[in-house]
FIMI-811606 format. One record per residue (C-alpha): residue in three letters; residue number from 1; x, y, z. Coordinates in steps of 0.001 Angstrom, whole numbers, padded with zeros to 6 digits. Layout:
<site><residu>ALA</residu><num>NUM</num><x>X</x><y>Y</y><z>Z</z></site>
...
This chain:
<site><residu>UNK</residu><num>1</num><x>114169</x><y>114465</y><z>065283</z></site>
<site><residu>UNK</residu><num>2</num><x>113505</x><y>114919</y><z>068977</z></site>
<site><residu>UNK</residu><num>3</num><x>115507</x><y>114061</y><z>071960</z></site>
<site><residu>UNK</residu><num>4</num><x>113452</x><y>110574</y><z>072108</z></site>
<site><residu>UNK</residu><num>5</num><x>114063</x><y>109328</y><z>068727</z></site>
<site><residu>UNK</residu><num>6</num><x>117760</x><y>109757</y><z>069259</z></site>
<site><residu>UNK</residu><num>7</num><x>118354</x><y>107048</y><z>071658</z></site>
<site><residu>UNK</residu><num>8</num><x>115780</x><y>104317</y><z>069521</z></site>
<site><residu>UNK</residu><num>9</num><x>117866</x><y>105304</y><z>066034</z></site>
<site><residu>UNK</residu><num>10</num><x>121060</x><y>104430</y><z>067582</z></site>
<site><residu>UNK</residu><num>11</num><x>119243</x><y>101013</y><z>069403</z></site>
<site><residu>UNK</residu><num>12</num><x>118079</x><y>100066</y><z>065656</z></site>
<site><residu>UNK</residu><num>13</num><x>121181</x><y>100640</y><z>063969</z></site>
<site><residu>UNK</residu><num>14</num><x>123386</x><y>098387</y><z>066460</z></site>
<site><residu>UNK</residu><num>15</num><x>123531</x><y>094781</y><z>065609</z></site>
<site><residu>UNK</residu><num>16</num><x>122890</x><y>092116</y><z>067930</z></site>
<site><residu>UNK</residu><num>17</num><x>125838</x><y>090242</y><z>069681</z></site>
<site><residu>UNK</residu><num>18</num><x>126478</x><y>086994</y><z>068912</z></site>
<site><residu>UNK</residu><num>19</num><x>129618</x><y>085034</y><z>070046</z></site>
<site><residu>UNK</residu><num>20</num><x>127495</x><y>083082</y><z>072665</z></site>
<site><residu>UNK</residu><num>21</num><x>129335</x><y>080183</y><z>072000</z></site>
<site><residu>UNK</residu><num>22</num><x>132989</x><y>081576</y><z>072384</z></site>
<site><residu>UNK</residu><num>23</num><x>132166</x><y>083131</y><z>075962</z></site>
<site><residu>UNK</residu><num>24</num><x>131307</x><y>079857</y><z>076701</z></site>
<site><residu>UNK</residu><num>25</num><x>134416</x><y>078056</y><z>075279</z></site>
<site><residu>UNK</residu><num>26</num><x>136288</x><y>080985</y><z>077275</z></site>
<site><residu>UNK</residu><num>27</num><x>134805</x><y>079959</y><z>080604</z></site>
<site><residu>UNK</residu><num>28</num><x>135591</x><y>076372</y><z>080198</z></site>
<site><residu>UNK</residu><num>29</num><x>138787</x><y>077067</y><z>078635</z></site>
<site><residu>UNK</residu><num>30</num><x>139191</x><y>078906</y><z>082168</z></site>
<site><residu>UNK</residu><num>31</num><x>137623</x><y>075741</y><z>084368</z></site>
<site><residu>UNK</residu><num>32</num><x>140090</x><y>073527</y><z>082612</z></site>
<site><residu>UNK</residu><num>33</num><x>143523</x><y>076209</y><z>083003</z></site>
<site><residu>UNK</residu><num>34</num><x>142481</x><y>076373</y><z>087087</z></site>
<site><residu>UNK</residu><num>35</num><x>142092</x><y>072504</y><z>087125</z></site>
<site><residu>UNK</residu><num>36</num><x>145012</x><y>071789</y><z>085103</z></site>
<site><residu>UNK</residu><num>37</num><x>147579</x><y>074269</y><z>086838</z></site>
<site><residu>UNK</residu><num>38</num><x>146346</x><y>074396</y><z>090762</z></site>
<site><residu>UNK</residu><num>39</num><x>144056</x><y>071927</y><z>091796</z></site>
<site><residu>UNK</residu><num>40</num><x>145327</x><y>068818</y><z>090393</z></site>
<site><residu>UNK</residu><num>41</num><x>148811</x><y>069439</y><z>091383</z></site>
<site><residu>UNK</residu><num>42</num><x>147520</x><y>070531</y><z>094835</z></site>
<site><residu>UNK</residu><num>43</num><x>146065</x><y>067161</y><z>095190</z></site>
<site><residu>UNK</residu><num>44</num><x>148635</x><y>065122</y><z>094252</z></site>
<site><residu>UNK</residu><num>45</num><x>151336</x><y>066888</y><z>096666</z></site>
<site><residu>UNK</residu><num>46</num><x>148784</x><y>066024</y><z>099329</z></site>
<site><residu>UNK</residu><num>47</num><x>148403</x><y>062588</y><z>098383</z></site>
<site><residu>UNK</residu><num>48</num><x>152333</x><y>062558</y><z>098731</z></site>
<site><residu>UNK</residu><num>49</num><x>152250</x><y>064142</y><z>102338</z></site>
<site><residu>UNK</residu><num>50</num><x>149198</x><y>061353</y><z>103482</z></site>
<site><residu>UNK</residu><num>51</num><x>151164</x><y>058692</y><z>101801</z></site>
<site><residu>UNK</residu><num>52</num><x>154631</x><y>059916</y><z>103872</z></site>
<site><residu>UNK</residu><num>53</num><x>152856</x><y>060266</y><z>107141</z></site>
<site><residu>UNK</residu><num>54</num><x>151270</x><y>056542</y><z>107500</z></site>
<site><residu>UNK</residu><num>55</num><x>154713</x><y>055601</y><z>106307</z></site>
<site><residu>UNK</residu><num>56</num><x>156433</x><y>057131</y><z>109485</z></site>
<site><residu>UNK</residu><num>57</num><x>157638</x><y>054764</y><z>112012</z></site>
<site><residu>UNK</residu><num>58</num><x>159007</x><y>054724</y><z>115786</z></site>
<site><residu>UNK</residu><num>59</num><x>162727</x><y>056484</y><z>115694</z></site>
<site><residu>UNK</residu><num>60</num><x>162002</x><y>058645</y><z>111877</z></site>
<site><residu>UNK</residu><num>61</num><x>162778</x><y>062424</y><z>112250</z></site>
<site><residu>UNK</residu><num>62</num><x>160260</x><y>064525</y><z>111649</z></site>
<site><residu>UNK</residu><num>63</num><x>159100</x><y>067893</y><z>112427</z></site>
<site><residu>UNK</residu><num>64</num><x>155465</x><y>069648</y><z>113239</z></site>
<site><residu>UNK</residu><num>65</num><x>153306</x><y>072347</y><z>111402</z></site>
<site><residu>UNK</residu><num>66</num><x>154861</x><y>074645</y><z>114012</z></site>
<site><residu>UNK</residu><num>67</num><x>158600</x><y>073951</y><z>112970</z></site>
<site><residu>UNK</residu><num>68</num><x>159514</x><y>071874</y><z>115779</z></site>
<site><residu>UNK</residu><num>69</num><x>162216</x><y>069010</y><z>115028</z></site>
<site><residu>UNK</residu><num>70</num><x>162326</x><y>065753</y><z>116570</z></site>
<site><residu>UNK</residu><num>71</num><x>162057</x><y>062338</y><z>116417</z></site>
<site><residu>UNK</residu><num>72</num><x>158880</x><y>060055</y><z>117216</z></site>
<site><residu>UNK</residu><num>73</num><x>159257</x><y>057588</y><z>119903</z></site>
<site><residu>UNK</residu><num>74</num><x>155650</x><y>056170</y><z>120042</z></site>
<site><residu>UNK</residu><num>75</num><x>152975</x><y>056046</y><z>117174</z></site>
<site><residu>UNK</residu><num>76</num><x>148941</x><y>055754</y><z>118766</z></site>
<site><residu>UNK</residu><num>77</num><x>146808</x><y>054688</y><z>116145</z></site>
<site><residu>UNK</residu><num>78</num><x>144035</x><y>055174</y><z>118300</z></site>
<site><residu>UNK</residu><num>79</num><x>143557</x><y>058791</y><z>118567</z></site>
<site><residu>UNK</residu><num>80</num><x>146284</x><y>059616</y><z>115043</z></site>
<site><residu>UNK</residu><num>81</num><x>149452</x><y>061255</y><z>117254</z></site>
<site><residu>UNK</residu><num>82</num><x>152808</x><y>060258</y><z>117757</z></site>
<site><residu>UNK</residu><num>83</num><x>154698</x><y>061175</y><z>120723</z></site>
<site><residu>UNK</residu><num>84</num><x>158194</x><y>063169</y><z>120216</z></site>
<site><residu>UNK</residu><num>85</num><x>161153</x><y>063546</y><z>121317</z></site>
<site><residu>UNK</residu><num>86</num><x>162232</x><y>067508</y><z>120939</z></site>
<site><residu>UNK</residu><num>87</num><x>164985</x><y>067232</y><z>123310</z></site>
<site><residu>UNK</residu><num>88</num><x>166326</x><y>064732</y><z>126087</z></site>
<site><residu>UNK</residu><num>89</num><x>163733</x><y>063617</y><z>127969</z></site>
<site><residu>UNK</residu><num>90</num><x>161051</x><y>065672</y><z>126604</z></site>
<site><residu>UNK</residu><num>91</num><x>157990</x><y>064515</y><z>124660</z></site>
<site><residu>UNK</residu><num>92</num><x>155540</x><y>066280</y><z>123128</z></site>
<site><residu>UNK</residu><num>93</num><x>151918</x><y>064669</y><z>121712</z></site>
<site><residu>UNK</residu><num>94</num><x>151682</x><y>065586</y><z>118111</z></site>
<site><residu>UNK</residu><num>95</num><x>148065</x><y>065037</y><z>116031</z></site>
<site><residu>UNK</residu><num>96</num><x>149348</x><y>062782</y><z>112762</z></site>
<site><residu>UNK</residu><num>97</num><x>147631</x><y>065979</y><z>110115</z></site>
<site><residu>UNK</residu><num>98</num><x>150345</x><y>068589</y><z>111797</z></site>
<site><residu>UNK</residu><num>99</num><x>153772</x><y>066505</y><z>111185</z></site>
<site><residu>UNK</residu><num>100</num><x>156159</x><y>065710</y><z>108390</z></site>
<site><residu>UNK</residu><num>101</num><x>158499</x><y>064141</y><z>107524</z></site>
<site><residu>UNK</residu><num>102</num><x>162046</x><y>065970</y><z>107968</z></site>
<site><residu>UNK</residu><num>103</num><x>164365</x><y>063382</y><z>106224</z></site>
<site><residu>UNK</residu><num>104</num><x>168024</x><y>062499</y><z>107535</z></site>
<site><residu>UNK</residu><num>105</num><x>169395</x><y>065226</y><z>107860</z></site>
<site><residu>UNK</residu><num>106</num><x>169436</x><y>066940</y><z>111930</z></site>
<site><residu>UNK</residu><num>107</num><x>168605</x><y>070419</y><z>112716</z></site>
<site><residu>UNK</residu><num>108</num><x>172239</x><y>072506</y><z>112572</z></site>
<site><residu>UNK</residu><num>109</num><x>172603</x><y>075034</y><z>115373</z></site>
<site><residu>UNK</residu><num>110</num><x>173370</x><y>078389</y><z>114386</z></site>
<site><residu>UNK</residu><num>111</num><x>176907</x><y>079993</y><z>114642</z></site>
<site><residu>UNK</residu><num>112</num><x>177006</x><y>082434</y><z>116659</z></site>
């Protein structure tokens, strides 16, 4: 045998691959696992969050995307922001997609 048969013997003598049907099943199996387990939760939390913020009225305590507490003293549904209160006498205009709702409990100060 020469150096060129070598390489066609071994090419005959393998079988073909089959099993086109379970990498597909695998893939799908994989679609359904990353639907399943990430993006359908991921949705519903953020239908929570909408559904929270267009419940949010004038006095509610909230606090922004950058971790500022307060509590909203106007609501303009024209341009989607609320004005808060972070401190006495200071307001800050918040867009309605960077604020959430922070419950009933207040901010505690730390000890020092």
């Amino acid at each position: 045998m020469t150096t060129l048969q070598i390489p066609a013997t071994i090419l005959a003598q393998s079988q073909p691959q089959g099993g086109g049907l379970s990498g597909i099943l695998m893939i799908v199996a994989m679609i359904a696992i990353f639907y399943f387990f990430m993006i359908r939760p991921q949705s519903k939390k953020q239908k929570e969050i909408k559904k929270a913020r267009e419940a949010l009225t004038k006095g509610d305590r909230v606090v922004t995307a950058g971790g500022i507490y307060g509590k909203i003293r106007s609501i303009n549904e024209g341009d989607n922001t609320f004005m808060v209160e972070i401190a006495p006498d200071v307001q800050i205009k918040v867009g309605r997609d960077s604020i959430y709702p922070a419950g009933t409990e207040t901010p505690k100060e730390e000890k020092k």
